[in-house]
Steps between C-alpha positions, in 0.01 A plus 500: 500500500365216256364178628659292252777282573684194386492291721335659828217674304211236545538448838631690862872441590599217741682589803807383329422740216426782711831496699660486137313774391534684857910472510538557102348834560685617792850386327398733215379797747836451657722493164295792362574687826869411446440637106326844668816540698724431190336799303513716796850487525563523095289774509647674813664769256298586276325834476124464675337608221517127351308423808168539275633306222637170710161548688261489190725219327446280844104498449526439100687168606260403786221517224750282279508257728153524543538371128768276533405273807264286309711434220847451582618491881882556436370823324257671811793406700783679271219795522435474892881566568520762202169651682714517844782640401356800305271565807823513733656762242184663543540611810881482478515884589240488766629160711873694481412827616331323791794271596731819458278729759302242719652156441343344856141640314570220225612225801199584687221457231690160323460374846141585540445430167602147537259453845229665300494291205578183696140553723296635252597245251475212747143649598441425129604233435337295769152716477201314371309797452463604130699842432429606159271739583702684795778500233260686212440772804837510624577567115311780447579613862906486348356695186404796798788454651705585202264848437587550846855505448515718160275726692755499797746592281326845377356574825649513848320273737639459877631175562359432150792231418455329843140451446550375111764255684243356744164488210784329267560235771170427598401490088800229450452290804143424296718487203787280640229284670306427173844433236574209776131375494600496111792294545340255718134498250708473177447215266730581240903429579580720223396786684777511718688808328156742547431443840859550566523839328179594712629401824831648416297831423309441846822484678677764324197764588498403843866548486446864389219555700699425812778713392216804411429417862753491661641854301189704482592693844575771294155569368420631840 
C-alpha cells in the first residue's frame, strides 16, 4: 500500500484518527459482507459454470481498487461493493448446495468464524510486536497450502480436507492477526477500502475453512 496521503501521510494517526480509520473500515467490511450476500442470492440460479467467471472478475476489481483508492475514494468504494458481490456469486453454487444438504455446517462455521476473527484480530491489533515478516512466511506458507489443495483434488489423501481445514486456520490466524496490525499501523485514511477487502477475504476463508472442517468427515 503507498505511504502517501493527504493529510495523514507526514505523520502517524492520532488516537482520534485511528478510531476513524478503525470503525470506517469495519462499516465497509460489514456493507461488503452485506454486498457478498446480495450476489449470492442473485446468483443462486445460475448454472455453476459462471462460478469461474464471477470469481476471476472479483480479483480484476480488487486490483482496481488497488488503483482507485488513491485517487478517488467514492470510486474504491463503488469497486469494494462491486468486488463483494461478484465474490458472493462466485460461490453462489457452492454456499447453496451446502445450505440445501448441511445447513447447521454453514451456522456452525459463521459462528466460529466470528470468535475466530474477533481473537485473532484483537491479538493484532493490540500486539506491539512487528508482523510483517510472519505475514511474508505465512504467505508463502498459503501459496503451499493452495498446491496442497489442487494436489488433494487429483489424489486421494485420508482426512486430506480435514487437515487442509486445520493448516488453513493456523495460516489465517497469522493472516487475520497481521491485516488488524495494518489497520491499527496505517497512516493513510484513504486506505480504508483495501484493508477492508483483505479482512473481508480473511474472514471469508476462515468461513470456508470452518465449513471444509466441519464437512470433510467424508474423506475418511
Amino acid at each position: 500500500m503507498s505511504s502517501n496521503a493527504v493529510s495523514y501521510g507526514s505523520r502517524p494517526l492520532t488516537r482520534d484518527e485511528s478510531s476513524t480509520l478503525f470503525g470506517r473500515t469495519m462499516m465497509l467490511v460489514a456493507a461488503t459482507a452485506a454486498f457478498f450476500a446480495l450476489g449470492v442470492y442473485a446468483a443462486r440460479d445460475i448454472s455453476p459454470g459462471w462460478s469461474w467467471v464471477f470469481f476471476v472478475a472479483s480479483f480484476a476489481v480488487l486490483f482496481g481498487i488497488s488503483a482507485a483508492v488513491q485517487r478517488s475514494g467514492q470510486a474504491a468504494i463503488a469497486l469494494l461493493f462491486a468486488f463483494g458481490s461478484l465474490l458472493g456469486a462466485s460461490v453462489a453454487s457452492v454456499i447453496g448446495y451446502a445450505a440445501g444438504s448441511d445447513p447447521e455446517t454453514l451456522w456452525k462455521a459463521g459462528a466460529a468464524t466470528a470468535l475466530f476473527v474477533a481473537a485473532f484480530g484483537t491479538a493484532g491489533y493490540a500486539t506491539r510486536r512487528d508482523l510483517s515478516n510472519l505475514a511474508r512466511l505465512l504467505n508463502w506458507a498459503l501459496f503451499g497450502l493452495i498446491i496442497f489443495g489442487l494436489v488433494a483434488v487429483l489424489v486421494q489423501i485420508p482426512s486430506g480436507s480435514i487437515l487442509y481445514a486445520v493448516l488453513g486456520l493456523l495460516i489465517f490466524a497469522g493472516l487475520t492477526s497481521y491485516d488488524f496490525q495494518r489497520l491499527r499501523r496505517s497512516k493513510d485514511i484513504r486506505t480504508a477500502p483495501l484493508l477492508a477487502a483483505s479482512i473481508f477475504l480473511d474472514i471469508l476463508n476462515v468461513f470456508f475453512l470452518f465449513v471444509s472442517f466441519w464437512g470433510g468427515g467424508g474423506d475418511e
